[in-house]
MIVOZA-456578 format. One record per residue: residue in three letters; x, y, z of N, C-alpha, C in turn. Coordinates in steps of 0.1 Angstrom, whole numbers, plus 5000, padded with zeros to 4 digits. Layout:
BEGIN
{resn: ALA; n_X: X; n_Y: Y; n_Z: Z; ca_X: X; ca_Y: Y; ca_Z: Z; c_X: X; c_Y: Y; c_Z: Z};
...
end
This chain:
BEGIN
{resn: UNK; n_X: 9368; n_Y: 2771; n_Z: 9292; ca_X: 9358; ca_Y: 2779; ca_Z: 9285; c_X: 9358; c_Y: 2794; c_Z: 9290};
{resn: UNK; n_X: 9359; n_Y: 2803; n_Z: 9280; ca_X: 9355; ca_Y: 2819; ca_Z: 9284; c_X: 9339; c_Y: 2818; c_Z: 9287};
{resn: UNK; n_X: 9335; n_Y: 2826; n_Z: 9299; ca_X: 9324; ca_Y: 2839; ca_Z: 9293; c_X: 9319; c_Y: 2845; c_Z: 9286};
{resn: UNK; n_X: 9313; n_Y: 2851; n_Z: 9276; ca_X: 9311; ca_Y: 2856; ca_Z: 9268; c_X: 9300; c_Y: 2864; c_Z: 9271};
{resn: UNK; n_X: 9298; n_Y: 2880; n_Z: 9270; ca_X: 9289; ca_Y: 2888; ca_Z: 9278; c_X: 9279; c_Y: 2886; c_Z: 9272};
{resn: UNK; n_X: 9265; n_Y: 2887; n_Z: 9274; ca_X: 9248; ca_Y: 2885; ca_Z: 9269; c_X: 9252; c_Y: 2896; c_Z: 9257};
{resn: UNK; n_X: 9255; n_Y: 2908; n_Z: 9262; ca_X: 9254; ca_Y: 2922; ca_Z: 9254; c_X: 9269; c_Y: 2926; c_Z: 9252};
{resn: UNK; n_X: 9275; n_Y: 2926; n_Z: 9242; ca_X: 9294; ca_Y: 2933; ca_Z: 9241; c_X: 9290; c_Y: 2944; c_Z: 9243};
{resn: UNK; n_X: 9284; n_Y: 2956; n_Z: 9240; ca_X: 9278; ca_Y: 2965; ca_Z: 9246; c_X: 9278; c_Y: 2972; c_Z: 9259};
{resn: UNK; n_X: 9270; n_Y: 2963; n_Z: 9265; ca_X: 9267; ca_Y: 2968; ca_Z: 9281; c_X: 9280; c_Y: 2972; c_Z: 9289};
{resn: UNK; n_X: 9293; n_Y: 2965; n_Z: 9287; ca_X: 9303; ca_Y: 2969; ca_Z: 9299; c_X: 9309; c_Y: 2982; c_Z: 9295};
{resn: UNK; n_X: 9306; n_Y: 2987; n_Z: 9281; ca_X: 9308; ca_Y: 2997; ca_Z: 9276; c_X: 9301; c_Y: 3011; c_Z: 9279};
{resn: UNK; n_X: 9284; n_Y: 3007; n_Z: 9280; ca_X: 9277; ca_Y: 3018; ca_Z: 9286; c_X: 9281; c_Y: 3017; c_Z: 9297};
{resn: UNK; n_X: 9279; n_Y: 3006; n_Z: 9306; ca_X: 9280; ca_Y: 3006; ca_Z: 9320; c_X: 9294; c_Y: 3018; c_Z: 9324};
{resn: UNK; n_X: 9306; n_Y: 3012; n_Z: 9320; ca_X: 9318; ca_Y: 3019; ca_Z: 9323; c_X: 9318; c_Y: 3038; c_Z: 9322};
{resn: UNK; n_X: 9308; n_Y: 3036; n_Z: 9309; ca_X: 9306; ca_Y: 3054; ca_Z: 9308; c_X: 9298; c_Y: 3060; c_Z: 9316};
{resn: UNK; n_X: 9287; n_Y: 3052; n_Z: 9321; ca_X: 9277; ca_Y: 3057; ca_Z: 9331; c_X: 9285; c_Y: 3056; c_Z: 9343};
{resn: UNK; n_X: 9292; n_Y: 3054; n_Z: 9344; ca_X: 9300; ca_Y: 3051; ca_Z: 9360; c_X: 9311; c_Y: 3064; c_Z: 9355};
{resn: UNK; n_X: 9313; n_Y: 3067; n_Z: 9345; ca_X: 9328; ca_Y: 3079; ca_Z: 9344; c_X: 9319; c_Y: 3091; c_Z: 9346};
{resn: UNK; n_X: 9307; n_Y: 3092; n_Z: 9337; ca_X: 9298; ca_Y: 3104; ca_Z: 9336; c_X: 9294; c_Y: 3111; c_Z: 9349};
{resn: UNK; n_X: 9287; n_Y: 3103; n_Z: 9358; ca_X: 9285; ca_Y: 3100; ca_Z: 9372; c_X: 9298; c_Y: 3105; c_Z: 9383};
{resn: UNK; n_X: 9308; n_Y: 3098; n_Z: 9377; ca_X: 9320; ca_Y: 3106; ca_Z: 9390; c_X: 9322; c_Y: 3119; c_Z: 9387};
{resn: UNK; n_X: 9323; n_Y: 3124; n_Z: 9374; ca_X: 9328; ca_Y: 3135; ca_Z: 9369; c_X: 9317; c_Y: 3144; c_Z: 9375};
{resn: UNK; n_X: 9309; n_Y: 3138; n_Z: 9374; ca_X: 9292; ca_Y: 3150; ca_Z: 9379; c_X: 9292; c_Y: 3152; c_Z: 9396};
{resn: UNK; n_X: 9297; n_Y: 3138; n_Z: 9402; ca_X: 9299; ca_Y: 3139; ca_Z: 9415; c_X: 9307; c_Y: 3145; c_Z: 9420};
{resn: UNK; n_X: 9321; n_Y: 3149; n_Z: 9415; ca_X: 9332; ca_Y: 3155; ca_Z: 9417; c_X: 9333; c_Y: 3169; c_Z: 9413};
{resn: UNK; n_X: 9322; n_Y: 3174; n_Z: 9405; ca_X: 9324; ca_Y: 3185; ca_Z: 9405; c_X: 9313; c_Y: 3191; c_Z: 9414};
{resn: UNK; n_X: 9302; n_Y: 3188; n_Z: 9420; ca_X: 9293; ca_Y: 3196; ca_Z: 9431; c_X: 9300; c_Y: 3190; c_Z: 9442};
{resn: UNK; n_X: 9312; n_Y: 3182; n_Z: 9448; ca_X: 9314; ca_Y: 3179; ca_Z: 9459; c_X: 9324; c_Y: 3193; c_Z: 9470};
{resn: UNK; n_X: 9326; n_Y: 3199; n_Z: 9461; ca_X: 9338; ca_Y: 3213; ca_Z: 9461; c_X: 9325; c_Y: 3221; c_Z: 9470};
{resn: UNK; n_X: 9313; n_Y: 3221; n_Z: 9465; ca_X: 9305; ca_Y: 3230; ca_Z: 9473; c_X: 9302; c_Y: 3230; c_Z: 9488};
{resn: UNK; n_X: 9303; n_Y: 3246; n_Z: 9493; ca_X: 9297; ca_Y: 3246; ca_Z: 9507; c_X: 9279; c_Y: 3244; c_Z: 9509};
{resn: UNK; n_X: 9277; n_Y: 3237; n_Z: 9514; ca_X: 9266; ca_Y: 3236; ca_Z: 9521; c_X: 9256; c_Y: 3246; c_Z: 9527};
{resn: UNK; n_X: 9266; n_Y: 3253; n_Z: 9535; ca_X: 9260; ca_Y: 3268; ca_Z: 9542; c_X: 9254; c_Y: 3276; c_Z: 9535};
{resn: UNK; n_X: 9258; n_Y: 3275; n_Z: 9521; ca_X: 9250; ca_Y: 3290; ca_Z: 9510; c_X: 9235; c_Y: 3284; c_Z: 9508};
{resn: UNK; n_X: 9235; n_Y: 3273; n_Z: 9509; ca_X: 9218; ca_Y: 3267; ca_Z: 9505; c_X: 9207; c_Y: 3275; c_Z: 9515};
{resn: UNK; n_X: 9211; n_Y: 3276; n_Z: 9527; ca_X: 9205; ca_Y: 3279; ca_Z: 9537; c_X: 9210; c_Y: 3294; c_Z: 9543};
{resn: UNK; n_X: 9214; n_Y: 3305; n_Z: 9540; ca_X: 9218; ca_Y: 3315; ca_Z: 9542; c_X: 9210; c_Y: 3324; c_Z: 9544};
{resn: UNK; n_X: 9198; n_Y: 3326; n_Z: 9532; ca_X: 9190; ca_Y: 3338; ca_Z: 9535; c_X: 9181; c_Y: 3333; c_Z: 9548};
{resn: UNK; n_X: 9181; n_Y: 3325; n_Z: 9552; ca_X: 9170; ca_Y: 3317; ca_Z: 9566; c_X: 9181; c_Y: 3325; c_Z: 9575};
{resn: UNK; n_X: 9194; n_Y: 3327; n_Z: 9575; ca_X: 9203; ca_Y: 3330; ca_Z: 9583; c_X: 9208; c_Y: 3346; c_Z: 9583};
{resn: UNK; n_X: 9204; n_Y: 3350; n_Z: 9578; ca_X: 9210; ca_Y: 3366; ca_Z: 9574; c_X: 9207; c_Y: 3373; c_Z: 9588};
{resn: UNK; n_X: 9190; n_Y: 3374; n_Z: 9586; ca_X: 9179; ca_Y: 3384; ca_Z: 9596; c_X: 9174; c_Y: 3371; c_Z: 9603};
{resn: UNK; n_X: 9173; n_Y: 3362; n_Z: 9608; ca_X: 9164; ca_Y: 3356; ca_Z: 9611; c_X: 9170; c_Y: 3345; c_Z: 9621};
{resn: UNK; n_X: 9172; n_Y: 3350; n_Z: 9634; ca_X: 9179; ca_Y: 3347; ca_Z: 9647; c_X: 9166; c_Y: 3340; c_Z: 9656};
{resn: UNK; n_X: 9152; n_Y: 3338; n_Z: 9653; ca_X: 9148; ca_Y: 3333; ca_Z: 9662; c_X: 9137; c_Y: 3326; c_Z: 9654};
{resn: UNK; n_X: 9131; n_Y: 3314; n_Z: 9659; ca_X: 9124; ca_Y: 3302; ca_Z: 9651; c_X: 9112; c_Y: 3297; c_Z: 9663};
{resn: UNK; n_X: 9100; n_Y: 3293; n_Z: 9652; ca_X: 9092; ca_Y: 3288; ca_Z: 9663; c_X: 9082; c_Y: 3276; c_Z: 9656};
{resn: UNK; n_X: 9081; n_Y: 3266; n_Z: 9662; ca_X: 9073; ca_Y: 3252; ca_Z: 9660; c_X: 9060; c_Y: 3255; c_Z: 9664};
{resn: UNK; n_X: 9052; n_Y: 3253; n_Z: 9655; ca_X: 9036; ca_Y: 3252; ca_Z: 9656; c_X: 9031; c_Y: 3238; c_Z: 9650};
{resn: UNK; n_X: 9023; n_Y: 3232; n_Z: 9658; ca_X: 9017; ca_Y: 3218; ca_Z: 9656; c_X: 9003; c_Y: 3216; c_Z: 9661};
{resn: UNK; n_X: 8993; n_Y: 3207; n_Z: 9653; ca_X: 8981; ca_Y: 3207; ca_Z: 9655; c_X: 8980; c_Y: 3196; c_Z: 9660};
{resn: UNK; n_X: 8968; n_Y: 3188; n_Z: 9665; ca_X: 8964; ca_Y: 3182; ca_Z: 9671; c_X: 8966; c_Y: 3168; c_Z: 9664};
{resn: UNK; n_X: 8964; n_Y: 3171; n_Z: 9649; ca_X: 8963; ca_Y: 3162; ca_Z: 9636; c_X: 8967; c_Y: 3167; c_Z: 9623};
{resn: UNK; n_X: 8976; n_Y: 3160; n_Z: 9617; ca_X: 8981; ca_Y: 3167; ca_Z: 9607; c_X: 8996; c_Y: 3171; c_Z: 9608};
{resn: UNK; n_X: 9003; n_Y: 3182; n_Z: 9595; ca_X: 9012; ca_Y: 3186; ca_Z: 9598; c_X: 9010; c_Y: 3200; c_Z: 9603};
{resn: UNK; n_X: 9026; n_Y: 3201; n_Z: 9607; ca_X: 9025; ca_Y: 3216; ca_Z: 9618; c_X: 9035; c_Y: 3226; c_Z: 9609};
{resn: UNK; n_X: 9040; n_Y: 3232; n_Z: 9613; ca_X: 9047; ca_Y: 3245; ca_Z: 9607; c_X: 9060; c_Y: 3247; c_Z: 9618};
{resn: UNK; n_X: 9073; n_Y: 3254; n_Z: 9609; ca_X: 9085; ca_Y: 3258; ca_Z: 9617; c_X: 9089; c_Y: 3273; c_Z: 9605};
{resn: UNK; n_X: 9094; n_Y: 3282; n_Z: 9610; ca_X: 9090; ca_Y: 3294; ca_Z: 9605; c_X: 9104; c_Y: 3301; c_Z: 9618};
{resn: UNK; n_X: 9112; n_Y: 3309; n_Z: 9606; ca_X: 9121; ca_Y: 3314; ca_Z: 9609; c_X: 9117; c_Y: 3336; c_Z: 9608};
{resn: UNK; n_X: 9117; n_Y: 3342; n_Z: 9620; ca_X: 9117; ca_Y: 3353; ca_Z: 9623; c_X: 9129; c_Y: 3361; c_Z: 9627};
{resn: UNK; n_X: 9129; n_Y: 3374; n_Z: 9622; ca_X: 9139; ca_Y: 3385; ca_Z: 9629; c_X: 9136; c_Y: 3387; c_Z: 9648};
{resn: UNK; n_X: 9122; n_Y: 3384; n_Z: 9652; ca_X: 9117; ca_Y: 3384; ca_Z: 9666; c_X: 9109; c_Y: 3374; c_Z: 9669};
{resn: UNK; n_X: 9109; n_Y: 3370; n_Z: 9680; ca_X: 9102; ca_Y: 3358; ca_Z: 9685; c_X: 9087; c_Y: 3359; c_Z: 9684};
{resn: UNK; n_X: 9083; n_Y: 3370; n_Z: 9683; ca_X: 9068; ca_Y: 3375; ca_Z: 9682; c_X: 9067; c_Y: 3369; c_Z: 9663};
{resn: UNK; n_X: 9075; n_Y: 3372; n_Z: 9654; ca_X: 9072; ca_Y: 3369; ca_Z: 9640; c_X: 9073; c_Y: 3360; c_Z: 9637};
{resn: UNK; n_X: 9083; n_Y: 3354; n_Z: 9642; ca_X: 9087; ca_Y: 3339; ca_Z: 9640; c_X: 9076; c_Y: 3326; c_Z: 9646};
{resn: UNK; n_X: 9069; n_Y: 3334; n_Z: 9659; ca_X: 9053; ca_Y: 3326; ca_Z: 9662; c_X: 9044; c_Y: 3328; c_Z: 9652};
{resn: UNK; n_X: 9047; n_Y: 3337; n_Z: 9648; ca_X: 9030; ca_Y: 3346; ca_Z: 9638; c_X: 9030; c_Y: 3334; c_Z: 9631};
{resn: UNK; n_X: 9043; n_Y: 3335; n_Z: 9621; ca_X: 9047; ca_Y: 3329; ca_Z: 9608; c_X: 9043; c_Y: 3311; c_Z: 9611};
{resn: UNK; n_X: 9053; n_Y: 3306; n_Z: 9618; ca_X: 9046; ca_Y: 3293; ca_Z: 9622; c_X: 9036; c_Y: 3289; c_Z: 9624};
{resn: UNK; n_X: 9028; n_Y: 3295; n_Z: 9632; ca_X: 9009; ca_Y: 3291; ca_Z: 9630; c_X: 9004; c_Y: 3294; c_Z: 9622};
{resn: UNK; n_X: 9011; n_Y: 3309; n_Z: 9614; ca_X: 9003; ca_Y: 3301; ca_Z: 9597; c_X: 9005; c_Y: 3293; c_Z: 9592};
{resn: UNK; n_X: 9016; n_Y: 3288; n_Z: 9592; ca_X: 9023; ca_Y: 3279; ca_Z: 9580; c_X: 9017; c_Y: 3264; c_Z: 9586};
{resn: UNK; n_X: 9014; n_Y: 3262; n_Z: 9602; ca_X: 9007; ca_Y: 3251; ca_Z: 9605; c_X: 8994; c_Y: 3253; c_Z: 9600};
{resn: UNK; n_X: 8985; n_Y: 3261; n_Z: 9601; ca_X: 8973; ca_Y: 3264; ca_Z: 9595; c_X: 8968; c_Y: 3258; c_Z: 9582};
{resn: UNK; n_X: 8982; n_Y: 3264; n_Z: 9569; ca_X: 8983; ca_Y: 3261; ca_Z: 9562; c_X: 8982; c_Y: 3248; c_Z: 9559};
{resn: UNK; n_X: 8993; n_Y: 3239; n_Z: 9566; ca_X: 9002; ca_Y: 3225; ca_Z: 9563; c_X: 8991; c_Y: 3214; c_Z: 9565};
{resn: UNK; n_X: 8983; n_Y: 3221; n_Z: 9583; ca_X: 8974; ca_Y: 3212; ca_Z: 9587; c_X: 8961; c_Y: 3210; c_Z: 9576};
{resn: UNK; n_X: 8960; n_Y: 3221; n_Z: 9565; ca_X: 8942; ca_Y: 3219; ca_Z: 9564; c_X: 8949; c_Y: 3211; c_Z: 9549};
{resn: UNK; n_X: 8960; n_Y: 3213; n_Z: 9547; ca_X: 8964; ca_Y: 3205; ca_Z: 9530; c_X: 8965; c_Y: 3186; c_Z: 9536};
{resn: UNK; n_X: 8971; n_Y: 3185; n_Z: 9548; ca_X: 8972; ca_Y: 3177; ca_Z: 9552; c_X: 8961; c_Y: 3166; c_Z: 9563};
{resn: UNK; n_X: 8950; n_Y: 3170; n_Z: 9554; ca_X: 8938; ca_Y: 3162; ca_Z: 9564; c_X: 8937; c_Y: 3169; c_Z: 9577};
{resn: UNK; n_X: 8944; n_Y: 3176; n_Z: 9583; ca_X: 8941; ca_Y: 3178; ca_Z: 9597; c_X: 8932; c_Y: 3183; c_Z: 9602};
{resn: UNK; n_X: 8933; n_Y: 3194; n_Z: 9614; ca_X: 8929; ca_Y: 3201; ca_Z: 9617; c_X: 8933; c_Y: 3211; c_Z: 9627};
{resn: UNK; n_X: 8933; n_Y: 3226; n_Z: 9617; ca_X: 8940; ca_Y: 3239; ca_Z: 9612; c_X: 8934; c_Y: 3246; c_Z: 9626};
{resn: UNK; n_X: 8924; n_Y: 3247; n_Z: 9636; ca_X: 8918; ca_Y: 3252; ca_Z: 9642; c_X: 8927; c_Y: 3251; c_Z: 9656};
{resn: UNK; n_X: 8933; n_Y: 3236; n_Z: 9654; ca_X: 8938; ca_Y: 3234; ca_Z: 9668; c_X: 8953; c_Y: 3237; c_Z: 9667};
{resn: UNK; n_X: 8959; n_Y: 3246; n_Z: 9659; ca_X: 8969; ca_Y: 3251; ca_Z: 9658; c_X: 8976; c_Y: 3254; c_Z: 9671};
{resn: UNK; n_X: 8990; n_Y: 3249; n_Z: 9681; ca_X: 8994; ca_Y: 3260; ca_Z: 9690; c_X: 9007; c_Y: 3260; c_Z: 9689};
{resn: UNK; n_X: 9016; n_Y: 3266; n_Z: 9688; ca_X: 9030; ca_Y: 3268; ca_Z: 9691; c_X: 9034; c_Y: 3262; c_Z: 9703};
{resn: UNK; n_X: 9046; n_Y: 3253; n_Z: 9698; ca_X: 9051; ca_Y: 3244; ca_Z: 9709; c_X: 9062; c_Y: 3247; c_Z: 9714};
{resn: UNK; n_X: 9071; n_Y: 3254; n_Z: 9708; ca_X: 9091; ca_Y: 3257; ca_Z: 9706; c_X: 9087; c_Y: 3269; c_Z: 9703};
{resn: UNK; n_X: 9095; n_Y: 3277; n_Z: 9704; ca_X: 9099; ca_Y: 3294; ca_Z: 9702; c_X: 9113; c_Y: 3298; c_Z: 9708};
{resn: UNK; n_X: 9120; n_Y: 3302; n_Z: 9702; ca_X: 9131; ca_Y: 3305; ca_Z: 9708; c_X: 9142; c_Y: 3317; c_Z: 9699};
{resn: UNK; n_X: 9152; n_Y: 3320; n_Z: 9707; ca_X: 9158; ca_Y: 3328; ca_Z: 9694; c_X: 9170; c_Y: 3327; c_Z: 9700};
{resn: UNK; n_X: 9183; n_Y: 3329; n_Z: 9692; ca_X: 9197; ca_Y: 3323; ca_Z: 9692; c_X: 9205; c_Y: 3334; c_Z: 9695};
{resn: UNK; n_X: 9218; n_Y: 3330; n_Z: 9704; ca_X: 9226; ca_Y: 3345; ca_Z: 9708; c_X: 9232; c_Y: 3348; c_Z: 9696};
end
């Protein structure tokens, strides 16, 4: 005895959904990665982690290590008070800047 499929149909979509799919996969696979992330990279050689006590914290990319703190304890400020926390006990943990 043969098989006979529930749906004659289905192996038909199925096989197209599977060609549609590679063709879509195969054309964004040619791309670099690096352009996604570039303008973080242009001016902006130094980075700093801010984290609250509770909640989420902040990471914030600067031209100087002084901006790159500023920026991150806002962005914790920010992150902590959307995120239940609490924005008060903001401090910068990480700071650093790259040769």
């Amino acid at each position: 005895m043969t098989a006979k499929p529930a749906h004659p149909r289905s192996s038909w979509v199925i096989s197209s959904l599977l060609a549609i799919n590679l063709v879509l996969t195969t054309g964004c696979s040619g791309r670099t990665t690096s352009a996604r992330y570039a303008a973080a990279n242009v001016g902006s050689s130094c980075y700093a982690k801010a984290l609250p006590t509770a909640g989420e914290g902040g990471l914030a990319w600067g031209s100087t290590l002084s901006i790159a703190r500023q920026k991150s304890l806002n962005n914790c400020i920010r992150y902590a008070g959307r995120s239940g926390g609490t924005p008060t006990t903001c401090k910068v943990v990480l700071s650093e800047c790259r040769n």
